[in-house]
C-alpha positions in Angstrom: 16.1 -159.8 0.7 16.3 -156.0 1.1 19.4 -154.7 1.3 20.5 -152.7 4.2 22.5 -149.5 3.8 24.7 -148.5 6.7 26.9 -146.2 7.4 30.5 -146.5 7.9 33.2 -144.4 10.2 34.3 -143.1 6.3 31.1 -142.3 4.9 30.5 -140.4 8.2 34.0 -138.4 7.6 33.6 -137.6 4.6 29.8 -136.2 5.0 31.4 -134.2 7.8 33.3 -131.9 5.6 30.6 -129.5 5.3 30.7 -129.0 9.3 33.1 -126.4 10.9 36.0 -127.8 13.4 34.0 -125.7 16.2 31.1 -128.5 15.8 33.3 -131.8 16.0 35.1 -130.5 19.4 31.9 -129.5 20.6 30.6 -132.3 20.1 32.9 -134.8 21.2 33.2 -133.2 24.2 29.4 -133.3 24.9 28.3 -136.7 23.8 28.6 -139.5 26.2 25.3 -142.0 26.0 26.7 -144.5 28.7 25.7 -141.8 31.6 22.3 -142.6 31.0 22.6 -146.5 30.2 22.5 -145.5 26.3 24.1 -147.8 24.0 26.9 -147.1 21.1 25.5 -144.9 18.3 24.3 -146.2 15.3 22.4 -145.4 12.2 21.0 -147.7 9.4 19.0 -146.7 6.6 16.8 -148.7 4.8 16.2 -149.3 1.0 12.6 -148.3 1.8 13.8 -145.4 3.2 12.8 -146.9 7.0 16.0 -145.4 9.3 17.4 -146.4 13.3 19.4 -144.3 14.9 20.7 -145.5 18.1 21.8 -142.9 21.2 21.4 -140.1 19.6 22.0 -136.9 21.7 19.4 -134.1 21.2 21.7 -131.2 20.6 18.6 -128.2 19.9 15.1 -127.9 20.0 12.8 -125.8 17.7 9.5 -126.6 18.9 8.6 -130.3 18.4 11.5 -130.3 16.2 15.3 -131.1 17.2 18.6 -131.3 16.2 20.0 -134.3 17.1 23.7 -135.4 17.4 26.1 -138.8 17.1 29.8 -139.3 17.3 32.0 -142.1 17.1 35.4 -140.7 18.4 36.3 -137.6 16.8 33.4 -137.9 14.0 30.1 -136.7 14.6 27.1 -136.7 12.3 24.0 -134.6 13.3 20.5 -135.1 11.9 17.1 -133.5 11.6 14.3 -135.1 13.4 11.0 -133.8 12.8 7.9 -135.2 14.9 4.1 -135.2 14.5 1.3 -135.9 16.3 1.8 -139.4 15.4 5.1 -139.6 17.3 5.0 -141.9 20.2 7.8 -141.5 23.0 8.4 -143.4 25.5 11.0 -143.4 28.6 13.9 -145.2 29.3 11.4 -148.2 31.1 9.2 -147.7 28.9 6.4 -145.4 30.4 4.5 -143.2 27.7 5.5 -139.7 27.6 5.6 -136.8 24.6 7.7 -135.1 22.4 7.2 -131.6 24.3 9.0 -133.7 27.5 12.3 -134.3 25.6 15.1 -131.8 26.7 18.1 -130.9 25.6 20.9 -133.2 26.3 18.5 -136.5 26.3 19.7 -139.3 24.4 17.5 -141.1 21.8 16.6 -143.8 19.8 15.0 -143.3 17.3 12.9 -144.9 14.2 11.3 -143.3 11.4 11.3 -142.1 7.5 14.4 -141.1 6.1 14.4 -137.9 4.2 17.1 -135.3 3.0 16.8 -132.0 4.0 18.7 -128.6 2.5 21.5 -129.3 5.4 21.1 -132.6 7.3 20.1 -136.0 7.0 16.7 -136.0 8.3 14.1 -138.5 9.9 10.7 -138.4 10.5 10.2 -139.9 13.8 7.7 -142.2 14.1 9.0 -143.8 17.6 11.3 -142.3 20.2 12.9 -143.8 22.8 13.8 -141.0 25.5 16.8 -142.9 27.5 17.4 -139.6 29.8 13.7 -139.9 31.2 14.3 -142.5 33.9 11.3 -141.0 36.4 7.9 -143.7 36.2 4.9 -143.7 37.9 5.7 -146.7 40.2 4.1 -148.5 43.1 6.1 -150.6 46.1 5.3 -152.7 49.2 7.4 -153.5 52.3 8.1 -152.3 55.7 9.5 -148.8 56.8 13.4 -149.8 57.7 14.1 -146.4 58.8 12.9 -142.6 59.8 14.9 -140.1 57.8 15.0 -135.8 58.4 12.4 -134.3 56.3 9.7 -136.5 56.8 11.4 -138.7 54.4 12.0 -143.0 55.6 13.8 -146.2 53.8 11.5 -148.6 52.7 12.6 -152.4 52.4 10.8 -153.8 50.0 9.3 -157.5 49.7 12.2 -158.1 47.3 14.7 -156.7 49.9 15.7 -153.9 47.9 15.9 -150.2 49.8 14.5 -147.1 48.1 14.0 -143.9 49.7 11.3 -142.9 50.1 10.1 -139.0 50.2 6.3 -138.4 50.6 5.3 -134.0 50.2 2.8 -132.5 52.6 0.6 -133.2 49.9 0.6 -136.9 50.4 -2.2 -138.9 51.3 -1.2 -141.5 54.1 -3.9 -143.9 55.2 -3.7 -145.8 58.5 -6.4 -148.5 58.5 -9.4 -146.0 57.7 -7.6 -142.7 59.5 -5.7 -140.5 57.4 -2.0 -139.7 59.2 0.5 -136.7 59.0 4.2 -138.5 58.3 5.3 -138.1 62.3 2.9 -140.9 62.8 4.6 -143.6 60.6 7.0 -145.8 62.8 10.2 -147.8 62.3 8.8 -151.6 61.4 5.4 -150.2 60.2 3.7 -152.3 56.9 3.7 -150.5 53.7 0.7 -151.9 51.7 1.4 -149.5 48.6 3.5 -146.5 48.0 2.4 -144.7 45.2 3.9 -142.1 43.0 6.7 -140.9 40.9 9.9 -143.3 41.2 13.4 -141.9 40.3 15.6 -144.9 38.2 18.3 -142.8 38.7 18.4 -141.7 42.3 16.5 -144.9 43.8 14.0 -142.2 45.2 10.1 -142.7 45.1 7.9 -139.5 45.5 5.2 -140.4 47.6 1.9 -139.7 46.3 -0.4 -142.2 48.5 0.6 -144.6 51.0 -1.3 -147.0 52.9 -0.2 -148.1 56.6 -1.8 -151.6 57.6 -3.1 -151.6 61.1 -4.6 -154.6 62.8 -8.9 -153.6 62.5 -9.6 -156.5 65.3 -8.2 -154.3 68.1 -11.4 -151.7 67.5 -13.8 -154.5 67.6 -16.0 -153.6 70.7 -14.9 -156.0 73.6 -14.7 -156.1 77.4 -11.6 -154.7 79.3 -11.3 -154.4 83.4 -9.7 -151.5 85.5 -9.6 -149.3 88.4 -11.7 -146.0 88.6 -9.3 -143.0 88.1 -12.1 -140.4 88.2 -15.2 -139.7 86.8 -16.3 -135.7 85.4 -19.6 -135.8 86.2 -22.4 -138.3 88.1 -25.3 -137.9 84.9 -24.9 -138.8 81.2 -23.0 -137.8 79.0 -19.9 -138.3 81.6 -16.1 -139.4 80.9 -14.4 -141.9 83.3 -11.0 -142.3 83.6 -10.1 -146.2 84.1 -6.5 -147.9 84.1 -6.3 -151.2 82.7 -3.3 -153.2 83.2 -1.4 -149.6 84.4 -2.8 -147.8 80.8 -5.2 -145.2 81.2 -8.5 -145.3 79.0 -10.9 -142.5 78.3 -14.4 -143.9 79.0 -17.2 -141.8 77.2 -20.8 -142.9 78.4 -24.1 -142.3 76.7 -27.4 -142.0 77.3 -28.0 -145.1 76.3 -24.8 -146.6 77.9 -25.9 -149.3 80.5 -24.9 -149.0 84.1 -24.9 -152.0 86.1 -24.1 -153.2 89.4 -21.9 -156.3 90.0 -25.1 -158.2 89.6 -26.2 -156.8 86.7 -29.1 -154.4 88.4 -29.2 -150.7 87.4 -26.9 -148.8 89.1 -26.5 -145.2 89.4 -23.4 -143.0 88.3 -23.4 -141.3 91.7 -22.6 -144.5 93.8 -19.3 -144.6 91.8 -16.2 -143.7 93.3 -12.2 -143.7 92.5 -10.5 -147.0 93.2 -13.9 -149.0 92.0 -13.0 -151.8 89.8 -15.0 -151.3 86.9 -15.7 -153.9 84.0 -17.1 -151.7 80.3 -17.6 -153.2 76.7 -17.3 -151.2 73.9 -15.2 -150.1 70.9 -11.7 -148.4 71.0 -11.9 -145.7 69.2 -9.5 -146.1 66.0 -8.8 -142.4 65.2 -8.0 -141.9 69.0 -5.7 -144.6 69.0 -4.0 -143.7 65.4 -3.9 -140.2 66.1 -2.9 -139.5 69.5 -1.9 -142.6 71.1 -5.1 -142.2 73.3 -7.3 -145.5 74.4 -10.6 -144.3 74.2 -13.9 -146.5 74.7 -17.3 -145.1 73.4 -18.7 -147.5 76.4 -22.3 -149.5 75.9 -22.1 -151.1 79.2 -20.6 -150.5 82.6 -20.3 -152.9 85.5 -18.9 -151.6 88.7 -17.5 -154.8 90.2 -17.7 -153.3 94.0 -21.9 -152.6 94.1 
């Protein structure tokens, strides 16, 4: 069995002799891993020379290379980490990320090659754990619970668990197949996916994508019954105005809309006149309907019920 070199609290004093009093206050003031859900410091070195350091705090960058801190109390040791293109990081949940993203003030684990430099202890990293980076490209499911200022809303999620959620004027929100602005999304709405950068820290996801469900069998083409409001013009292309069941719908005809009479016999546009109960099949238009609340019929046939 190898045998394991670690470092105790004296070793650590003792190597600390070289460092000024100015670095072991500073330092002990500074270092505090369990903000970020970092466990207690540790190194262990290796008879091959293989070393772990555990929550280490990067204290300076120069380029890809940092200065990185420990302390246990009042006794801090500091190493030299040097990286390569070799050097795989990875966040705090464990989504790939880079050397150049590490900060200073991230805490790190850290495994490597042990070497000894002119100064410091020194490791070259081979894999970095980056426990500050808590932001992951994420996706969630639910229903909208509630409307926020700024465009922003709490989704509930399948799970039962609330994040908030903040979508930019960049986002992409689908409907069905109609693209939305945010005003459109509603308490009680159905989140099919929520795509983007999610916060760990701050329970906040920003929105990328989102997808709204909406029912497509309500724009299937089908018949629907009213009273004649009005009508713009006696020859094709006209509009009608019709109010089914007290809502008004926006009746477009064609040229190659059919216009009947009760019995189904042509009949001509002219003969109709407000107050006509009219019988039409066609599509409601979805974007109408998404967009602007409108009820809007691209009609193939009309009846009028009173001819």
């Amino acid at each position: 069995m190898r045998r394991v070199f670690t470092f105790s609290f004296l070793l650590v004093a003792l190597w600390l002799a070289v460092f000024s009093a100015h670095s072991v206050s500073a330092l002990a003031f500074d270092y505090a891993p369990e903000r970020v859900g970092a466990g207690k410091p540790e190194v262990h070195i290796k008879r091959d020379g293989a070393v772990s350091i555990r929550s280490a705090r990067a204290a300076h960058l120069v380029g890809t290379t940092l200065y990185l801190q420990l302390s246990w109390g009042q006794l801090p040791m500091r190493f030299l980490m040097k990286t390569s293109g070799q050097t795989q990081v990875t966040k705090k949940y464990g989504g790939a990320s880079s050397v150049v993203s590490i900060k200073v003030g991230d805490y790190l684990d850290v495994d490597g090659d042990f070497f000894v430099g002119s100064d410091l202890f020194g490791v070259e990293a081979k894999q970095v754990k980056d426990w500050s980076l808590q932001e992951e490209s994420e996706t969630f499911s639910g229903q909208i619970a509630a409307l926020l200022p700024a465009a922003a809303f709490t989704l509930r999620t399948r799970e039962g668990k609330e994040i908030l959620v903040q979508p930019a004027t960049t986002s992409i929100i689908l409907k069905g197949s109609v693209v939305i602005s945010q005003n459109r999304l509603a308490v009680g709405d159905a989140v099919l996916f929520a795509d983007g950068v999610y916060d760990y820290a701050h329970n906040t996801l920003a929105a990328a994508r989102m997808a709204v469900f909406q029912d497509k069998r309500q724009f299937l083409a089908r018949n629907y019954e009213g009273i004649l409001m009005g009508i713009d013009t006696v020859a094709s292309p006209s509009v009608m105005q019709v109010s089914v069941g007290g809502v008004l719908y926006r009746v477009s005809l064609g040229e190659k809309t059919v216009v009947q009479k009760r019995n189904k016999e042509a009949a001509e546009l002219a003969r109709f006149v407000a107050g006509d109960t009219v019988r039409f099949f066609g599509p409601l238009e979805e974007a109408a309907y998404t967009l602007r609340d409108e009820r809007a019929v691209d009609a193939e046939v009309v009846r009028n019920l009173n001819l």
